[in-house]
PyMOL Python script that loads the backbone (N, CA, C, O; Angstrom):
from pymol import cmd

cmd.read_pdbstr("""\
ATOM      1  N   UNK A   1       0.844  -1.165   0.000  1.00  0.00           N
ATOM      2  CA  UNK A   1       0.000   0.000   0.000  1.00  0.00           C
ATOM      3  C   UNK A   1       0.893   1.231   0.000  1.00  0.00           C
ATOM      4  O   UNK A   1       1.622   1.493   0.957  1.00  0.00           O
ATOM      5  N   UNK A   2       0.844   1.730  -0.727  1.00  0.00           N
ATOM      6  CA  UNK A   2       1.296   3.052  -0.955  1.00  0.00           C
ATOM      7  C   UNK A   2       1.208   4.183   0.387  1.00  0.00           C
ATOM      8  O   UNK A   2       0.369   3.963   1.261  1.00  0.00           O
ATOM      9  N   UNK A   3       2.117   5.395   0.494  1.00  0.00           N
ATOM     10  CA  UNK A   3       2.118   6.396   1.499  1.00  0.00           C
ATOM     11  C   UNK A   3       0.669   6.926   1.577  1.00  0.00           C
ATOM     12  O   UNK A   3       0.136   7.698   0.780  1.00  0.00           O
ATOM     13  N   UNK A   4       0.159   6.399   2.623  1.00  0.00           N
ATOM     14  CA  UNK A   4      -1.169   7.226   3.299  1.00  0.00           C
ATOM     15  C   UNK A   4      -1.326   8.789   3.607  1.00  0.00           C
ATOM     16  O   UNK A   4      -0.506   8.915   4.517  1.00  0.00           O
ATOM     17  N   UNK A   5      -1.843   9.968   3.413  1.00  0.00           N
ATOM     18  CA  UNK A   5      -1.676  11.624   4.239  1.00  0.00           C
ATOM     19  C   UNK A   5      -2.623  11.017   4.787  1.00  0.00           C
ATOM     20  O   UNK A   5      -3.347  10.060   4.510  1.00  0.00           O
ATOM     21  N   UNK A   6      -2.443  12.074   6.009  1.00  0.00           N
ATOM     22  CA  UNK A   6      -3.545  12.853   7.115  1.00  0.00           C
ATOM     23  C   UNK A   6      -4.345  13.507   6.739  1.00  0.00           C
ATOM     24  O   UNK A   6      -4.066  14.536   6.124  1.00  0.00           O
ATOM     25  N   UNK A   7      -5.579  13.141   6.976  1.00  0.00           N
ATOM     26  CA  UNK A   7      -6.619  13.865   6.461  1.00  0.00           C
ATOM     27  C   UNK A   7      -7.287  13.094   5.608  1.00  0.00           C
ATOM     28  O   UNK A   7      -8.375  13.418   5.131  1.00  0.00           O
ATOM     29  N   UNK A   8      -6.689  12.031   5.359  1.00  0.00           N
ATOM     30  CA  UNK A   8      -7.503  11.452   3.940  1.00  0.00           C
ATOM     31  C   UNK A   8      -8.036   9.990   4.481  1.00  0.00           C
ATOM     32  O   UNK A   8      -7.606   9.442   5.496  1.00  0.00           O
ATOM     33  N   UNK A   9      -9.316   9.328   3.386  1.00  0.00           N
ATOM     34  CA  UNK A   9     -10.403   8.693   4.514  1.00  0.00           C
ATOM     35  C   UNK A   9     -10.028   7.425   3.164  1.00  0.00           C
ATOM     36  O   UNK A   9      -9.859   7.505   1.948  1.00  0.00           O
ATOM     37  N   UNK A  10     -10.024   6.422   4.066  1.00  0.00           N
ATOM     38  CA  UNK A  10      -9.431   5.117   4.060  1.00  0.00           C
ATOM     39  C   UNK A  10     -10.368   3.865   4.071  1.00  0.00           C
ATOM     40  O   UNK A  10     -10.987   4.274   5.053  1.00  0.00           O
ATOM     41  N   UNK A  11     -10.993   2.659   3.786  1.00  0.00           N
ATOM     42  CA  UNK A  11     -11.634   1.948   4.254  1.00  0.00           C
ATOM     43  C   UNK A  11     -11.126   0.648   5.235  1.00  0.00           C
ATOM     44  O   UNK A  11     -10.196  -0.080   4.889  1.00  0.00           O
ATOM     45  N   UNK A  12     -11.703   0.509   6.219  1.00  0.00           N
ATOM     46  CA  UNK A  12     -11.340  -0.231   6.722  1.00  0.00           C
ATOM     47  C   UNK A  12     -12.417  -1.563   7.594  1.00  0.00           C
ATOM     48  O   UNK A  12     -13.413  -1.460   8.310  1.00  0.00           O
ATOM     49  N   UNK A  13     -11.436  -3.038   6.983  1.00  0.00           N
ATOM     50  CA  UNK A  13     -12.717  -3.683   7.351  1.00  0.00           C
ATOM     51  C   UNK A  13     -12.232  -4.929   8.227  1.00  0.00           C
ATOM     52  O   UNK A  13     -11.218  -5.626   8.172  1.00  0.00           O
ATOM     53  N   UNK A  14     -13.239  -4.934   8.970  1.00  0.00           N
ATOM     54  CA  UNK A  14     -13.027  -6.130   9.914  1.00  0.00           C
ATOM     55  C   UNK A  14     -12.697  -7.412   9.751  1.00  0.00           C
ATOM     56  O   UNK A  14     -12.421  -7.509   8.555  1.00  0.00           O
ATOM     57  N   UNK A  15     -12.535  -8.702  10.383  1.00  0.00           N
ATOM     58  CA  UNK A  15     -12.210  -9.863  10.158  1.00  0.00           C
ATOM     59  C   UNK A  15     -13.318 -10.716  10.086  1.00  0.00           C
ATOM     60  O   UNK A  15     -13.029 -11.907  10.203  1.00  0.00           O
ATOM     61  N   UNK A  16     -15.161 -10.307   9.839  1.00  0.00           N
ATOM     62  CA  UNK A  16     -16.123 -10.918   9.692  1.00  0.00           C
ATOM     63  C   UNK A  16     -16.727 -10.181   8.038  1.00  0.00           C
ATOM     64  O   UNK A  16     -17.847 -10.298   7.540  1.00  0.00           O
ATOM     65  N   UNK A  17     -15.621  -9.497   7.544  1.00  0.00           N
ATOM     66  CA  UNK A  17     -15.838  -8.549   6.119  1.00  0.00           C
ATOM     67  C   UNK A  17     -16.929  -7.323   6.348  1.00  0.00           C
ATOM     68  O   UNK A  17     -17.494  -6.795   5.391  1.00  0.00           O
ATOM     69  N   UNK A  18     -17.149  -6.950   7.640  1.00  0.00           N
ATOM     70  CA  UNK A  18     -18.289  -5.523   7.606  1.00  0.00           C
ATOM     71  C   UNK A  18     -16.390  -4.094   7.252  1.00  0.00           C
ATOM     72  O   UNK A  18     -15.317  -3.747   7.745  1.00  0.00           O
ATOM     73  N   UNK A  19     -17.250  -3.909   6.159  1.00  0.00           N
ATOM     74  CA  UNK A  19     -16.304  -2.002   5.911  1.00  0.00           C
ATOM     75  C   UNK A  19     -16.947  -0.296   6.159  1.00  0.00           C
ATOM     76  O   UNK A  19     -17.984   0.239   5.767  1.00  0.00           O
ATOM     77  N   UNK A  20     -16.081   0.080   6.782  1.00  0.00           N
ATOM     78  CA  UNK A  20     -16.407   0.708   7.566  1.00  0.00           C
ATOM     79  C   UNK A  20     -15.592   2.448   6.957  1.00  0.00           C
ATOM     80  O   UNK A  20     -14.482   1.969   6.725  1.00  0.00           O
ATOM     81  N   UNK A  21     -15.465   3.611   6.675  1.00  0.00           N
ATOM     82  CA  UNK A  21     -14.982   4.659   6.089  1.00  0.00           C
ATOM     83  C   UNK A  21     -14.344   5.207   7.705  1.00  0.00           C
ATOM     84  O   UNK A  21     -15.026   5.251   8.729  1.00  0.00           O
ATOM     85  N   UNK A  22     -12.821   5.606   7.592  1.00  0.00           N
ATOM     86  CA  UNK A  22     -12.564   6.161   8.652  1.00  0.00           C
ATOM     87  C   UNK A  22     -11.376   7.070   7.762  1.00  0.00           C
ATOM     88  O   UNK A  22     -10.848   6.900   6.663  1.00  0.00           O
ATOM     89  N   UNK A  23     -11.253   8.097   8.812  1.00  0.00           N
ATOM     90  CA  UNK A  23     -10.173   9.099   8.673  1.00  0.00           C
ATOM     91  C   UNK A  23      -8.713   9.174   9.227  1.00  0.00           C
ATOM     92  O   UNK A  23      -8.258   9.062  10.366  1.00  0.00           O
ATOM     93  N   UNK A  24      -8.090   9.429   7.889  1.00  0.00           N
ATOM     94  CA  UNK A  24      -6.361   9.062   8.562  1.00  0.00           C
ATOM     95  C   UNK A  24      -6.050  10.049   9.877  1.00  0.00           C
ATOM     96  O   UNK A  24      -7.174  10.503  10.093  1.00  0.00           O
ATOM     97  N   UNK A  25      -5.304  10.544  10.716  1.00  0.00           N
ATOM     98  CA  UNK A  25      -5.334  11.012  11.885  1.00  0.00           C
ATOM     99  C   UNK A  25      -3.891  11.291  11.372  1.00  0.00           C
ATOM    100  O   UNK A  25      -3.706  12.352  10.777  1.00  0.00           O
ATOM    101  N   UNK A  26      -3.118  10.649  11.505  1.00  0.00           N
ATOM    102  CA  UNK A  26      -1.137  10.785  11.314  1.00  0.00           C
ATOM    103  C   UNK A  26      -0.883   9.227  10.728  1.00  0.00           C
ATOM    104  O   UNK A  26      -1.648   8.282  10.926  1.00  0.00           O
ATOM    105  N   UNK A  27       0.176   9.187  10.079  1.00  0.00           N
ATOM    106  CA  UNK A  27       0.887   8.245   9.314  1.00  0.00           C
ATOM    107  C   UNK A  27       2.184   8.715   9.288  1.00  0.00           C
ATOM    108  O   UNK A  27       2.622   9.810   8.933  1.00  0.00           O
ATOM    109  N   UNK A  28       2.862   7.502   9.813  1.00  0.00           N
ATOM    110  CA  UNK A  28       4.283   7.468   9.048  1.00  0.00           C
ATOM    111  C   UNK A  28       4.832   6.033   8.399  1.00  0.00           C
ATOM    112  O   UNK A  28       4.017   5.300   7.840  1.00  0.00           O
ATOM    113  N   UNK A  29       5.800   5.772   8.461  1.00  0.00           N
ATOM    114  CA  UNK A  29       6.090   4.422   7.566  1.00  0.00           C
ATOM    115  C   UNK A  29       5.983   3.174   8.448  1.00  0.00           C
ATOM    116  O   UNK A  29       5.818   2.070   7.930  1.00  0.00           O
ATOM    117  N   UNK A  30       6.065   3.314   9.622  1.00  0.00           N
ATOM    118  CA  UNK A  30       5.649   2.473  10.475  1.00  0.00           C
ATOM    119  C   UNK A  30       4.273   2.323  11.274  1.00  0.00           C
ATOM    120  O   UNK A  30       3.969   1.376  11.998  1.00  0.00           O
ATOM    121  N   UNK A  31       3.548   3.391  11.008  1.00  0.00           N
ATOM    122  CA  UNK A  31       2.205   3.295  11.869  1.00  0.00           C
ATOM    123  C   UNK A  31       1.123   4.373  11.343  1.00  0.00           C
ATOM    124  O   UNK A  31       1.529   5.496  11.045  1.00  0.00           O
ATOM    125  N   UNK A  32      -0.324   4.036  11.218  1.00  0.00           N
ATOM    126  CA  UNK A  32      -1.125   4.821  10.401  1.00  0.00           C
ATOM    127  C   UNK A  32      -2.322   4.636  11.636  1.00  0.00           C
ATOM    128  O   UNK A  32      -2.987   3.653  11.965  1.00  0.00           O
ATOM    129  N   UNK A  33      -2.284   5.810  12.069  1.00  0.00           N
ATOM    130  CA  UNK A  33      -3.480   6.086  13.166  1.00  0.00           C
ATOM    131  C   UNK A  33      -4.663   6.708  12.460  1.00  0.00           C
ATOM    132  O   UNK A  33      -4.318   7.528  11.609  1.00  0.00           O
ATOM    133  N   UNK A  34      -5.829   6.555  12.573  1.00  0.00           N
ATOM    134  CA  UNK A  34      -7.105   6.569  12.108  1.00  0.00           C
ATOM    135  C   UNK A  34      -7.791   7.109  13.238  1.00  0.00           C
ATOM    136  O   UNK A  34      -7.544   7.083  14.444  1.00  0.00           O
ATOM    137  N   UNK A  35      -8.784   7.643  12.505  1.00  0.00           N
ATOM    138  CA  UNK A  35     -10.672   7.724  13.633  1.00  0.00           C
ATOM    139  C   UNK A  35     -11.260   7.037  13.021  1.00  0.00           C
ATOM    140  O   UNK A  35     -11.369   7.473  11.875  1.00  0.00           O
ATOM    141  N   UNK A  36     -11.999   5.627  13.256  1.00  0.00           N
ATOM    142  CA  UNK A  36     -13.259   4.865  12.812  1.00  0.00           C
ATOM    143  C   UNK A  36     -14.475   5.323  13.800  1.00  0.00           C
ATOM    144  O   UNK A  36     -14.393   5.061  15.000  1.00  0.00           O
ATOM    145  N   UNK A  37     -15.371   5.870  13.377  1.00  0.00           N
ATOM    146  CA  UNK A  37     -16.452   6.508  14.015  1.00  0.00           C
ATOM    147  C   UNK A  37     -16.076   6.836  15.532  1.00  0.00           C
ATOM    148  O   UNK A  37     -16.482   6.153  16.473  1.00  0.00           O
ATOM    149  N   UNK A  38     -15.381   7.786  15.646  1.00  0.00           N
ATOM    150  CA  UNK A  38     -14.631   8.149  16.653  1.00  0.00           C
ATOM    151  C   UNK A  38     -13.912   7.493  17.673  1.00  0.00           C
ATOM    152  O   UNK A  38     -13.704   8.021  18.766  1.00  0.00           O
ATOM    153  N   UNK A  39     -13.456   6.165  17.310  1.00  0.00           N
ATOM    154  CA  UNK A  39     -12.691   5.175  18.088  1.00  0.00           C
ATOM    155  C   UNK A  39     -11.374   5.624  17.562  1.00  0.00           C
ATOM    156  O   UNK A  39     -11.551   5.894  16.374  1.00  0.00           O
ATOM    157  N   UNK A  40      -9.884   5.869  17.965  1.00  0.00           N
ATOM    158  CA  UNK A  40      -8.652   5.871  17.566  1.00  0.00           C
ATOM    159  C   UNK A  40      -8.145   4.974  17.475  1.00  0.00           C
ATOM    160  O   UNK A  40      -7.861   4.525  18.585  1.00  0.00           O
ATOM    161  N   UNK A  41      -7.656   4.060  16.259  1.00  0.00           N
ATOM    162  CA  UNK A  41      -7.515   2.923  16.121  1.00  0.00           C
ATOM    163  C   UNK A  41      -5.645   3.279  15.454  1.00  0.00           C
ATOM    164  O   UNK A  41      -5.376   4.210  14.694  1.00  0.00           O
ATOM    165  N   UNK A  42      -4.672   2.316  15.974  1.00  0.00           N
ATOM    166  CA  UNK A  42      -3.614   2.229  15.430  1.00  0.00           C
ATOM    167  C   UNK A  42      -3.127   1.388  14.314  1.00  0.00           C
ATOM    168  O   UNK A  42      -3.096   0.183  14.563  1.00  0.00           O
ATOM    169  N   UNK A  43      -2.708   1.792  13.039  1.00  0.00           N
ATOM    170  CA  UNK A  43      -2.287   0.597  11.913  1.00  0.00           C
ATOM    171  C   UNK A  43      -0.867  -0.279  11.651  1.00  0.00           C
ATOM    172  O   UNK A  43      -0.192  -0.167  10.628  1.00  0.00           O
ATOM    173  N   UNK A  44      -0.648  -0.897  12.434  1.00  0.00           N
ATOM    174  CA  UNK A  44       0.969  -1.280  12.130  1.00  0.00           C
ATOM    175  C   UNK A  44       1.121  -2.132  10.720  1.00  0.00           C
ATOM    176  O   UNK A  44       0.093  -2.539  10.178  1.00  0.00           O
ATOM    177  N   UNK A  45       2.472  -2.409  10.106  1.00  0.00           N
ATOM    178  CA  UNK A  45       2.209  -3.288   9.719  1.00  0.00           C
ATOM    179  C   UNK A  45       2.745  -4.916   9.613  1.00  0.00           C
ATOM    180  O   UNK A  45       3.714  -5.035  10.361  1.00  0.00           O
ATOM    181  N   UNK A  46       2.473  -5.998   9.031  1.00  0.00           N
ATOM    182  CA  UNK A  46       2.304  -7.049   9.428  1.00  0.00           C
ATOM    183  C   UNK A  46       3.495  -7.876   8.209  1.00  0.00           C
ATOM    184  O   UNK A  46       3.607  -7.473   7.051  1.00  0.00           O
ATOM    185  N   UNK A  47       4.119  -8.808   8.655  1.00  0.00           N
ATOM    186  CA  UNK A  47       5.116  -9.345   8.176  1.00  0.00           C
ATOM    187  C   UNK A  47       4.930  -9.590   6.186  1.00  0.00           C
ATOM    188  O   UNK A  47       5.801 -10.032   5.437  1.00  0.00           O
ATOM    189  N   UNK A  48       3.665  -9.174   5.843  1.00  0.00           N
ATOM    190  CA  UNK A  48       3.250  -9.780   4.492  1.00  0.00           C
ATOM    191  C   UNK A  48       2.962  -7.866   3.963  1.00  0.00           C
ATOM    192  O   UNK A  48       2.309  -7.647   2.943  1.00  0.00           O
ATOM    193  N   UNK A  49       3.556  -6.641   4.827  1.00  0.00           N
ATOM    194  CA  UNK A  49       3.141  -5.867   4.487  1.00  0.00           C
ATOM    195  C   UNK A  49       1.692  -4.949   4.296  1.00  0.00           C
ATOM    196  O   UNK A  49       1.367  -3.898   3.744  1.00  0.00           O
ATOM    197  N   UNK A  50       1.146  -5.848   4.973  1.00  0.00           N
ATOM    198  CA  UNK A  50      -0.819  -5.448   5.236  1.00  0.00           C
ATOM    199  C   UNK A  50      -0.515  -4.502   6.368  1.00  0.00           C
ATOM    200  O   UNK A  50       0.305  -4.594   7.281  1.00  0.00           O
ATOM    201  N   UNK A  51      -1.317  -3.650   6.093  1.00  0.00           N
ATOM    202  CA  UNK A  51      -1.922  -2.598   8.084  1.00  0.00           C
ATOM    203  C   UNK A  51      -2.756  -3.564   8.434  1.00  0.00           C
ATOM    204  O   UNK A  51      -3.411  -4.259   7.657  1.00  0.00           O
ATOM    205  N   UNK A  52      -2.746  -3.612   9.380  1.00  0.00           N
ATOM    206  CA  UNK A  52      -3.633  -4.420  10.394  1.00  0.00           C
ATOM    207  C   UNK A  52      -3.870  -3.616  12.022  1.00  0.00           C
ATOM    208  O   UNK A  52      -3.603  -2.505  12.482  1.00  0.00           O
ATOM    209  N   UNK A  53      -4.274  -4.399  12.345  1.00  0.00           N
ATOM    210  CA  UNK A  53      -4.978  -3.466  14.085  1.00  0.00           C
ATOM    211  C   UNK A  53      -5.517  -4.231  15.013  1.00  0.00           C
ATOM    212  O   UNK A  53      -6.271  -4.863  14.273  1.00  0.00           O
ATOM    213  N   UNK A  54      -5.739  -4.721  16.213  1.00  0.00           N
ATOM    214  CA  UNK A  54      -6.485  -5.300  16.681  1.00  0.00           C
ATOM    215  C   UNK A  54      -7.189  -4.902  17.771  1.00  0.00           C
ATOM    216  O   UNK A  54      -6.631  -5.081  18.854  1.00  0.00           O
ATOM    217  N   UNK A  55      -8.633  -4.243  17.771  1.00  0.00           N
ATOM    218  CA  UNK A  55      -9.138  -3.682  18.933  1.00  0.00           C
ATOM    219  C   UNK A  55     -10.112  -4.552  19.082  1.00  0.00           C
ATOM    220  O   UNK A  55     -10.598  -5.200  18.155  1.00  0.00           O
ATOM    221  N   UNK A  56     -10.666  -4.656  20.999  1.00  0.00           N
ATOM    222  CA  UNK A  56     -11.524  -5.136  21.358  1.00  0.00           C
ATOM    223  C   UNK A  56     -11.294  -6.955  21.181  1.00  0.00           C
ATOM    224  O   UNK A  56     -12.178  -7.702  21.599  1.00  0.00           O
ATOM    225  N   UNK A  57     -10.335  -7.382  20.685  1.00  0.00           N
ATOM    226  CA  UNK A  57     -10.609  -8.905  20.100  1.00  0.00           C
ATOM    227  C   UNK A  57     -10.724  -9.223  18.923  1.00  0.00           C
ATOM    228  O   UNK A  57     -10.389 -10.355  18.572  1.00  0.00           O
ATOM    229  N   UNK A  58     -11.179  -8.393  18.112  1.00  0.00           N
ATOM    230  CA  UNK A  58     -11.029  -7.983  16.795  1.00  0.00           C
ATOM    231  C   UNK A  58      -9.855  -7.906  15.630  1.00  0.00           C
ATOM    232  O   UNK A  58      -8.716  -8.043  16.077  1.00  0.00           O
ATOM    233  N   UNK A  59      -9.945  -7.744  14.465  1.00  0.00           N
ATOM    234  CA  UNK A  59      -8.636  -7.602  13.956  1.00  0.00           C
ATOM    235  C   UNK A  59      -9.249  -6.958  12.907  1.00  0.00           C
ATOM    236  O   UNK A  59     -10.210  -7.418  12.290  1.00  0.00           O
ATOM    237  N   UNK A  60      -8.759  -5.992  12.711  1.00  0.00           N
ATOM    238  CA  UNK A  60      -8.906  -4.647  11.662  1.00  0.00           C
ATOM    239  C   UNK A  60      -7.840  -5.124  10.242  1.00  0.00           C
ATOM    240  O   UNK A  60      -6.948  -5.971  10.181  1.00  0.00           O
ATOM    241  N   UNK A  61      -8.376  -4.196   9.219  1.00  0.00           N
ATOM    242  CA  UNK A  61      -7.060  -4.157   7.947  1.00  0.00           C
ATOM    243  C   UNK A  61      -7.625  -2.788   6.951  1.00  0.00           C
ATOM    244  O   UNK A  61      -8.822  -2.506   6.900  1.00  0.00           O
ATOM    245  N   UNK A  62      -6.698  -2.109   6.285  1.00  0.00           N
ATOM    246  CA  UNK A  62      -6.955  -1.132   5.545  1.00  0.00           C
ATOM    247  C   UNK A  62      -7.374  -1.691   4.021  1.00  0.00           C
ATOM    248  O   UNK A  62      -6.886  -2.789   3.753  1.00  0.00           O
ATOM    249  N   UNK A  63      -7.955  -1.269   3.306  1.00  0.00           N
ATOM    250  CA  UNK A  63      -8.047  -1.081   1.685  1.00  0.00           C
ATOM    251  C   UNK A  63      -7.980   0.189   1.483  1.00  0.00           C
ATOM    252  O   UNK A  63      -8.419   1.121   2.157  1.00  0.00           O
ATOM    253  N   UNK A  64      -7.136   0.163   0.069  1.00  0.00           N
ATOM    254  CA  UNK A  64      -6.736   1.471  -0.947  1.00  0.00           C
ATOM    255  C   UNK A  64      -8.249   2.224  -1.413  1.00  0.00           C
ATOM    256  O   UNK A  64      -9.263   1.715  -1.892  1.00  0.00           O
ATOM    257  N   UNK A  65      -8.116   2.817  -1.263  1.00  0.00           N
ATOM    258  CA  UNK A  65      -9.840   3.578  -1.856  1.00  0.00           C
ATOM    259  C   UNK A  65      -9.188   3.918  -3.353  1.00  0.00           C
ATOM    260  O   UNK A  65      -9.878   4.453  -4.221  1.00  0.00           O
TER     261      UNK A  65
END
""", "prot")
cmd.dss("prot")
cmd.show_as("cartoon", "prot")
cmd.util.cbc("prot")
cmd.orient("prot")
């Protein structure tokens, strides 16, 4: 995935496939922080190069819009 800005709105979907529109917050090459309906969610990424996240028990991932 290509360099993410701040400010710019991202999809992101869960590990049961519901997608969800959230807003980048800060990005750098190691970590892409988001607002998903006002939750602050952190993006690291994962040995295959995916963002991923895991809140609540959950496991989050980004798509390219």
């Amino acid at each position: 995935m290509s360099y993410i800005e701040a400010g710019s709105s991202v999809i992101v979907v869960s590990e049961s496939g519901v997608e969800a529109e959230a807003i980048v917050v800060s990005s750098s090459a190691k970590k892409i922080r988001i607002n998903m309906q006002g939750v602050p969610m952190d993006f690291l990424t994962d040995s295959k190069g995916n963002w991923v996240a895991n809140f609540s028990g959950l496991s989050f991932s980004l798509l390219e819009k």
